[in-house]
MDTraj code that builds the backbone (N, CA, C; nanometers):
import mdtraj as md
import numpy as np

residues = "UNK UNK UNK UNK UNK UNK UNK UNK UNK UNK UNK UNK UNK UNK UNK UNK UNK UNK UNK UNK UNK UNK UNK UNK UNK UNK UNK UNK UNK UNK UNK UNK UNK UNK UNK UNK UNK UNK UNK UNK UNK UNK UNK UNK UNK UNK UNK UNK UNK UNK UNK UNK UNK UNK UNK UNK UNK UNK UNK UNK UNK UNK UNK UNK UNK UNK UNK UNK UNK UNK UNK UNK UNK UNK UNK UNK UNK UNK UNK UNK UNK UNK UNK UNK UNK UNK UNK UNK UNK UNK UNK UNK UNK UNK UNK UNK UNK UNK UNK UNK UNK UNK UNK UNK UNK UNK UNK UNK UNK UNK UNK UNK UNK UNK UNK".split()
xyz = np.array([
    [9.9813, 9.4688, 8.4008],
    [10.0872, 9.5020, 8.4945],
    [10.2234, 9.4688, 8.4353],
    [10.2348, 9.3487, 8.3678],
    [10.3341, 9.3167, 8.2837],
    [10.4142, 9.4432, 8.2038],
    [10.3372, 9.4859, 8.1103],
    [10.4147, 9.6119, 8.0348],
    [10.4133, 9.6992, 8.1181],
    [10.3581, 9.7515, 8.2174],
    [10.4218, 9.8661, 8.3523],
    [10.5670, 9.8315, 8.3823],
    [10.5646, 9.7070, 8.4187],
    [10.7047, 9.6748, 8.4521],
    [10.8242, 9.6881, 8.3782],
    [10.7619, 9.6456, 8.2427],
    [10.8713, 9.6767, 8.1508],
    [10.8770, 9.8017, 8.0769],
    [10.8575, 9.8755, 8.1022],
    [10.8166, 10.0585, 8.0902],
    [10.9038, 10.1112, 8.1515],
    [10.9383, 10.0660, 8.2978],
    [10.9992, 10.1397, 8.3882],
    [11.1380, 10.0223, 8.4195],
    [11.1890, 9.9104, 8.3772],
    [11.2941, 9.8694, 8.3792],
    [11.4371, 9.9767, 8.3905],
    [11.4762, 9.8904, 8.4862],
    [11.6269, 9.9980, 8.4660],
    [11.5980, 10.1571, 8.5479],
    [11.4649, 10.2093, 8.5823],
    [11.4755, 10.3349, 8.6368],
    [11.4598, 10.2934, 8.7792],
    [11.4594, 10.4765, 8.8594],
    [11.4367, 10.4591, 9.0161],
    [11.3216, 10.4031, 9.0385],
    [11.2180, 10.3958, 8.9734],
    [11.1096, 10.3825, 9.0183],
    [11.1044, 10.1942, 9.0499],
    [11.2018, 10.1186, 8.9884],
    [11.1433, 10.0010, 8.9852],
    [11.1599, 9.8769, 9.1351],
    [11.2548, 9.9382, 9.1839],
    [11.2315, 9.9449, 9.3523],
    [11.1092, 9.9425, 9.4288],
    [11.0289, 10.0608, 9.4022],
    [10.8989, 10.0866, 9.4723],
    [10.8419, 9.9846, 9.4211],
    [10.8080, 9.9742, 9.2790],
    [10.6992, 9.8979, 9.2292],
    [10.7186, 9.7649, 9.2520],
    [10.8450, 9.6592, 9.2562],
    [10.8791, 9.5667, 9.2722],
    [10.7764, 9.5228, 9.4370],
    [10.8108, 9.6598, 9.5416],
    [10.7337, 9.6328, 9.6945],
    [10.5942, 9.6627, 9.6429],
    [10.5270, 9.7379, 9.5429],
    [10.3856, 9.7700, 9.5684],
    [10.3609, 9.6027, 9.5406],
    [10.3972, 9.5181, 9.3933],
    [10.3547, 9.4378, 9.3740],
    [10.3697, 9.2595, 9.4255],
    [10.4663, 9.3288, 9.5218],
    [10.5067, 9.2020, 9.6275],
    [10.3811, 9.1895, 9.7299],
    [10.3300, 9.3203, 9.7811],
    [10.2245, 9.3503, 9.8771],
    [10.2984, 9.3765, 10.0323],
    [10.3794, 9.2878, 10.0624],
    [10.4665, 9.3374, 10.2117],
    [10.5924, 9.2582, 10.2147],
    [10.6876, 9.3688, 10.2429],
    [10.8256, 9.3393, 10.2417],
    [10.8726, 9.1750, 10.3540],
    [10.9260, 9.1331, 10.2920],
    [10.9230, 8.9827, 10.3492],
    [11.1229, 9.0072, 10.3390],
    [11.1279, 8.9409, 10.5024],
    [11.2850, 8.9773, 10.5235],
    [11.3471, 8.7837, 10.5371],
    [11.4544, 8.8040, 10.4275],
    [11.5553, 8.6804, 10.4279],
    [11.6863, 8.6795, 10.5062],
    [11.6669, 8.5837, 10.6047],
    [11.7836, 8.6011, 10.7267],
    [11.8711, 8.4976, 10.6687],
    [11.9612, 8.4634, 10.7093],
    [12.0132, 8.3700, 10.7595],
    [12.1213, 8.3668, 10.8721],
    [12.1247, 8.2914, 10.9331],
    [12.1956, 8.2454, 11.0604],
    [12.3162, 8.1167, 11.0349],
    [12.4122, 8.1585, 11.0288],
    [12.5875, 8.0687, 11.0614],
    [12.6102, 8.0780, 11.1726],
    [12.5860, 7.9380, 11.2470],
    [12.6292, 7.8820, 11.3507],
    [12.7635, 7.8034, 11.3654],
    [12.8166, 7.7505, 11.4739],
    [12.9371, 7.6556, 11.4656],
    [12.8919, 7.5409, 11.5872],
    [12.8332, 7.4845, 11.4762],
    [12.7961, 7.3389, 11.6119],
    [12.6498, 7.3906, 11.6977],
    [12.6040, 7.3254, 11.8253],
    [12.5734, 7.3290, 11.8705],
    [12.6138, 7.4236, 12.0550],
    [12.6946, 7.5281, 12.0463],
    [12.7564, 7.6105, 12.1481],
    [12.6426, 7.6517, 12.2267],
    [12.6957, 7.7055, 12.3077],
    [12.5902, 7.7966, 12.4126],
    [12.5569, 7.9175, 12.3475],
    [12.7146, 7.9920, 12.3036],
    [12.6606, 8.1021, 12.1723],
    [12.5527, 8.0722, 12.0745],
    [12.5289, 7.9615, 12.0214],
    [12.4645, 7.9534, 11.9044],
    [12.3164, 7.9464, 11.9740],
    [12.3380, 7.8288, 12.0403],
    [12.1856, 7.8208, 12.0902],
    [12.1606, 7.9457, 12.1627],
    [12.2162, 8.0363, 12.1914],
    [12.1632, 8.1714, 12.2142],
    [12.0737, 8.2467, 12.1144],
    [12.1723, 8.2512, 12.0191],
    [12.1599, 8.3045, 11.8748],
    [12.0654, 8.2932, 11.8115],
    [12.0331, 8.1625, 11.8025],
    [11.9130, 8.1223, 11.7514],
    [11.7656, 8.1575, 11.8359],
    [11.7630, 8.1421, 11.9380],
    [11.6910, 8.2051, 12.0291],
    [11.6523, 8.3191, 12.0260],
    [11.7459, 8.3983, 12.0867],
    [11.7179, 8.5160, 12.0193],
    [11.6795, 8.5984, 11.8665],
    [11.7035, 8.5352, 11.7467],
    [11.7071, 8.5783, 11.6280],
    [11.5260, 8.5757, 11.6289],
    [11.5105, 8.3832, 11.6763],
    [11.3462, 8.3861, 11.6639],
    [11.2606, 8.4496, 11.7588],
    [11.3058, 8.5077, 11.8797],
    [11.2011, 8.5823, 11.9234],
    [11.1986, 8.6508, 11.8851],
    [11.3127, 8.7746, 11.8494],
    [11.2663, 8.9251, 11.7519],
    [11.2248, 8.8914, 11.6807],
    [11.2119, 8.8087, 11.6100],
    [11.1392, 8.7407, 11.4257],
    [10.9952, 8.8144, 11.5049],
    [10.9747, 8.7055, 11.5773],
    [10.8386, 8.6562, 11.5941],
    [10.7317, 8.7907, 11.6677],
    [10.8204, 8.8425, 11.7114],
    [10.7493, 8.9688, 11.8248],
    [10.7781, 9.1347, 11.7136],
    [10.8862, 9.1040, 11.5833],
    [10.8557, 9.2323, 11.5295],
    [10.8185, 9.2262, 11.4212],
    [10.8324, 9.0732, 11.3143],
    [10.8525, 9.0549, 11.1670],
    [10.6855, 8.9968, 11.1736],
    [10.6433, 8.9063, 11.2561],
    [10.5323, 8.8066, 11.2976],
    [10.4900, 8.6991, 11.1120],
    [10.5473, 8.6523, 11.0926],
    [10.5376, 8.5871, 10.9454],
    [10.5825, 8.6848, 10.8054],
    [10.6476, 8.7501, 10.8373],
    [10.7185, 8.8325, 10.7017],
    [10.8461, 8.7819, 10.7157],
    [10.8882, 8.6581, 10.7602],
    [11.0432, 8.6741, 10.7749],
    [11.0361, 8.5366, 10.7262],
    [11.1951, 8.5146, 10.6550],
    [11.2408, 8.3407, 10.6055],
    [11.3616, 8.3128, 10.6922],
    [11.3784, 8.2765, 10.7822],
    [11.4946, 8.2321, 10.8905],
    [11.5296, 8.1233, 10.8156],
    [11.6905, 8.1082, 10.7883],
    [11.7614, 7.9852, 10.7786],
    [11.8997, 7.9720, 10.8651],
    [11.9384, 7.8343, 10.9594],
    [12.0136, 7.8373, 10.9745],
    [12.0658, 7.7424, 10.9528],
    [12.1997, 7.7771, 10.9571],
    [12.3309, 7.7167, 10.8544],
    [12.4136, 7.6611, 10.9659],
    [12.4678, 7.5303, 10.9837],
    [12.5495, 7.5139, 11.0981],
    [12.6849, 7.5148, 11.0194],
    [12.7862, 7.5911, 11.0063],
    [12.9281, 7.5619, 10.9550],
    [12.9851, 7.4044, 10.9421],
    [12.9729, 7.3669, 11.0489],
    [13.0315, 7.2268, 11.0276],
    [12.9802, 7.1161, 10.9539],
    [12.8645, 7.1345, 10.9498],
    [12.8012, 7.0073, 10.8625],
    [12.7523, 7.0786, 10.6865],
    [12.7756, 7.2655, 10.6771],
    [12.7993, 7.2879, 10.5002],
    [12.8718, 7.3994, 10.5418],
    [12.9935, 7.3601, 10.5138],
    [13.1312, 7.4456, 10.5331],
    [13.1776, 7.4960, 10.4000],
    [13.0933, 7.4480, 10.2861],
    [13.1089, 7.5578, 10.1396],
    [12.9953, 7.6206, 10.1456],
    [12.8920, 7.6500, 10.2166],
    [12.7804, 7.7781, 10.2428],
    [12.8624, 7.8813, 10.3060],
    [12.9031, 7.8504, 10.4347],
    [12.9991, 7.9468, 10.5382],
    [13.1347, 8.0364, 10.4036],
    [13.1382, 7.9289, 10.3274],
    [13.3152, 8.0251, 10.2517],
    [13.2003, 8.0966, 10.1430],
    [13.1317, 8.0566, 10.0503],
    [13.0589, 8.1213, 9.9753],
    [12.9985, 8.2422, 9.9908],
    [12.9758, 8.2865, 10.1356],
    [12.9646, 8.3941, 10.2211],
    [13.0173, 8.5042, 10.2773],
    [13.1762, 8.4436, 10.2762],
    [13.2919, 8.4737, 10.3512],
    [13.2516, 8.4465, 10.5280],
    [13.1812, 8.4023, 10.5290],
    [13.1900, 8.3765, 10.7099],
    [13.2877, 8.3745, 10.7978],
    [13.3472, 8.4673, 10.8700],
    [13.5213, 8.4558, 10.9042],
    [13.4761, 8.3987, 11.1169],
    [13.3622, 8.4430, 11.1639],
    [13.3305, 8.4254, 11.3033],
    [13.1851, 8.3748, 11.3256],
    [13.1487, 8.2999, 11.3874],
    [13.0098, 8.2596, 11.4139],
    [12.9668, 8.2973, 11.5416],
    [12.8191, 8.3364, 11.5883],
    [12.7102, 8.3243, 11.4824],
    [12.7423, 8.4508, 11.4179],
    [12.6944, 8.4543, 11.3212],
    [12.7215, 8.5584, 11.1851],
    [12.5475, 8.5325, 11.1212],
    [12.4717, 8.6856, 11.1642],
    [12.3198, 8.6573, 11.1290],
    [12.3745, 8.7331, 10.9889],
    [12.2966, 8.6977, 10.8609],
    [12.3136, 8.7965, 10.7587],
    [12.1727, 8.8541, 10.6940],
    [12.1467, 8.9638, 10.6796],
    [12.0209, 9.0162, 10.6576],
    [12.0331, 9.0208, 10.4737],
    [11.9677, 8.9662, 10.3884],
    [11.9883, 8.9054, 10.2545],
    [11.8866, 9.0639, 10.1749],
    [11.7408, 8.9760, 10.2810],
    [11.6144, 9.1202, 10.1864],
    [11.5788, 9.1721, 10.3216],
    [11.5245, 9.2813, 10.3423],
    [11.5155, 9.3726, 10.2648],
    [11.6974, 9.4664, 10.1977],
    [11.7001, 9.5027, 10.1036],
    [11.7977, 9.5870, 10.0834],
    [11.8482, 9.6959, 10.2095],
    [11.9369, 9.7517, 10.2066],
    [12.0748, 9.6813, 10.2138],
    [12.0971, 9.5568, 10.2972],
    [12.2255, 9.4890, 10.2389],
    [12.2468, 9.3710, 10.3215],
    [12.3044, 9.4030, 10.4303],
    [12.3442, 9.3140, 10.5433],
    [12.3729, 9.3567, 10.6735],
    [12.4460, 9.2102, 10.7088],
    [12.5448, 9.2128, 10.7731],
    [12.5964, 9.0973, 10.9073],
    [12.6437, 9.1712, 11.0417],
    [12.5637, 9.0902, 11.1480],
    [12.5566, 9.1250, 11.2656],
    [12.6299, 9.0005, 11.3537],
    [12.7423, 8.9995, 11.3770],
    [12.8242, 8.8831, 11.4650],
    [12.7830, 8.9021, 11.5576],
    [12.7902, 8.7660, 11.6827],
    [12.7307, 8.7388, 11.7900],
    [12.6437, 8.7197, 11.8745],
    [12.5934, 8.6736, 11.9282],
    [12.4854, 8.6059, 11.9951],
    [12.4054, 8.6789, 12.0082],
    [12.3448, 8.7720, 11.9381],
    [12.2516, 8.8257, 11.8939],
    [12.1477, 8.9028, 12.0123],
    [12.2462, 8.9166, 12.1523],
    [12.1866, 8.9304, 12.3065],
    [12.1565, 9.0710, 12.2850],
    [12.1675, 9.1435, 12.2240],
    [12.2137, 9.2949, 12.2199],
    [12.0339, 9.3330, 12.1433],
    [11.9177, 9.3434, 12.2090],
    [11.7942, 9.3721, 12.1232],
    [11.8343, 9.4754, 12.0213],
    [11.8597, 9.5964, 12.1178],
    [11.8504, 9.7412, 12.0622],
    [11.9489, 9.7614, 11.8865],
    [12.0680, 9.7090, 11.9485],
    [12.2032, 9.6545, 11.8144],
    [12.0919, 9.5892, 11.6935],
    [12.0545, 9.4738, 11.7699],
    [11.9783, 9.3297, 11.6647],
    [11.8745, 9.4640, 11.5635],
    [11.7889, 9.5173, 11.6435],
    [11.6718, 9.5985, 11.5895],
    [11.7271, 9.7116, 11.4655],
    [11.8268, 9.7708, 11.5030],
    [11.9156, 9.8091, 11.4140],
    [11.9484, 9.7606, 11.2931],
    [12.0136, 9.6797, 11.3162],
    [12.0691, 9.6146, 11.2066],
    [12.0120, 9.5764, 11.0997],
    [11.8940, 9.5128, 11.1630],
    [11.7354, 9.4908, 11.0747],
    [11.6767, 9.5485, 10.9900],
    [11.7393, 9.7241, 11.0083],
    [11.6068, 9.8215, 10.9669],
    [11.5091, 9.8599, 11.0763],
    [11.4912, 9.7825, 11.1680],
    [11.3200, 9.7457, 11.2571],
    [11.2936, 9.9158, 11.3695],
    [11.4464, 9.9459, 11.3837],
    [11.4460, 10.0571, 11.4494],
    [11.5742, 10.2090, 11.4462],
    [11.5451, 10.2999, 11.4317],
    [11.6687, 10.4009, 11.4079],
    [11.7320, 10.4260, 11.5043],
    [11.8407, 10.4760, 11.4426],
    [11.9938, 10.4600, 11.5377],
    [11.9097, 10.5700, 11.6371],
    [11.9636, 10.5935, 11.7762],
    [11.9153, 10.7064, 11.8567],
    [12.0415, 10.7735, 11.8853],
])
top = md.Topology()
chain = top.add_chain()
for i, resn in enumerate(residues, 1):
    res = top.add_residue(resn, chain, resSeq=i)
    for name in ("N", "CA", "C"):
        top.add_atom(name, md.element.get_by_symbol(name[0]), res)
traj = md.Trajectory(xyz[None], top)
């Protein structure tokens, strides 16, 4: 499998093959909070039930509270919290705010198409 990979370096194809040999697309979140708010603890709430009811263990949730690593938040550009950022699958994505909005959240994800 090794020299497959390096056969096809650098072309379209190495996208696909990267997912055949992963086996299932596994999505990297992360979540910038500010403190402990009612927003946030929304946020978080909500982020993990869609996790859990559409991703069910394909997903890496991290959250980040601004105030206690406030060079994660600038390394990011984080300008408003919560600020979810969708890392993998490709393309990246940030979705501000309390994350109340399913249909928006599902979107943003990939998980469902615009209607």
């Amino acid at each position: 499998m090794k020299k497959k990979i390096q056969e096809i370096k650098n072309s379209p194809d190495q996208f696909e093959l990267t997912l055949e040999c992963s086996g299932s697309e596994k999505y990297i979140l992360r979540l910038y909070i500010a403190g402990m708010t009612p927003k946030s603890v929304r946020a978080i709430s909500n982020i993990k039930n869609i996790c859990e009811e559409y991703l069910q263990g394909l997903y890496n949730l991290e959250v980040i509270d601004i105030y206690q690593t406030p060079q994660l938040a600038k390394g990011e550009q984080i300008i408003a919290a919560p600020t979810l950022i969708k890392k993998l699958p490709l393309p990246l994505r940030r979705i501000i705010g309390d994350l109340s909005s399913t249909d928006r959240l599902l979107v943003g994800l990939d998980l469902r198409e615009i209607k």
